[in-house]
C-alpha positions in Angstrom: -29.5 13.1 -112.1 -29.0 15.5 -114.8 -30.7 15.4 -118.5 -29.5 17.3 -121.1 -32.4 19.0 -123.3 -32.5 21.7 -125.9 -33.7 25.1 -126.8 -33.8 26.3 -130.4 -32.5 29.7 -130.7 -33.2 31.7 -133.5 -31.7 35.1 -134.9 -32.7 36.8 -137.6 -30.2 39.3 -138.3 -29.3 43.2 -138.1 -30.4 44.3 -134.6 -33.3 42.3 -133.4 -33.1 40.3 -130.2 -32.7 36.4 -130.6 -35.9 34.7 -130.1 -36.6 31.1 -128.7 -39.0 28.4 -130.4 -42.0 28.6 -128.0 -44.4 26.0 -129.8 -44.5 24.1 -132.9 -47.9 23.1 -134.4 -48.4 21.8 -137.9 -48.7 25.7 -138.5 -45.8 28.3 -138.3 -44.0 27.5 -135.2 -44.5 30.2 -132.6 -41.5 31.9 -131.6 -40.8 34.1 -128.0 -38.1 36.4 -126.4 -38.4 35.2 -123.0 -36.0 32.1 -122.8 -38.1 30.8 -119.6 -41.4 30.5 -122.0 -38.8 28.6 -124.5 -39.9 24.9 -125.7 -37.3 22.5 -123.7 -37.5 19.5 -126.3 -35.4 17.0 -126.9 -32.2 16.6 -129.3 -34.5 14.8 -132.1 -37.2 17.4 -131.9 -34.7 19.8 -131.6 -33.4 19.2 -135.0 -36.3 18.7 -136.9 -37.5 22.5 -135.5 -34.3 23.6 -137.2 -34.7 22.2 -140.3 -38.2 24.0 -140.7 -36.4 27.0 -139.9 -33.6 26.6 -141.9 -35.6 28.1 -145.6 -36.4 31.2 -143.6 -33.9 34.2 -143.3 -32.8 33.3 -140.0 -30.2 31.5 -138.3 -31.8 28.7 -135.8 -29.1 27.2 -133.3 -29.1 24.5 -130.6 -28.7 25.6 -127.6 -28.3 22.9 -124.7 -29.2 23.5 -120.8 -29.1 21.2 -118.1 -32.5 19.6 -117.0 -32.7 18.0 -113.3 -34.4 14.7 -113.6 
């Protein structure tokens, strides 16, 4: 059986590489390159990630993988 769970996806613009959310604490949420250290959350948490991000100067995205159960 397959789940479907999500990666947050950030870029910020001009030539940087897009980073993944890697951690989020009541503090700034920690952010990697390495897709493989990414946070696999689910939709709900997902969303709410984004909508921190949102203020910044960055673009956050969903970005949905398949999970084997």
């Amino acid at each position: 059986m397959k789940n479907i769970k999500f990666l947050v996806k950030v870029n910020r613009g001009g030539t940087r590489v897009a980073q993944y959310v890697q951690r989020i604490d009541p503090g700034p949420i920690a952010m990697t390159t390495n897709r493989k250290l990414a946070l696999v959350m689910g939709r709900f948490t997902a969303e709410d990630a984004i909508k921190s991000l949102q203020n910044s100067r960055c673009v956050p995205e969903l970005e949905s993988i398949q999970v084997t159960a």
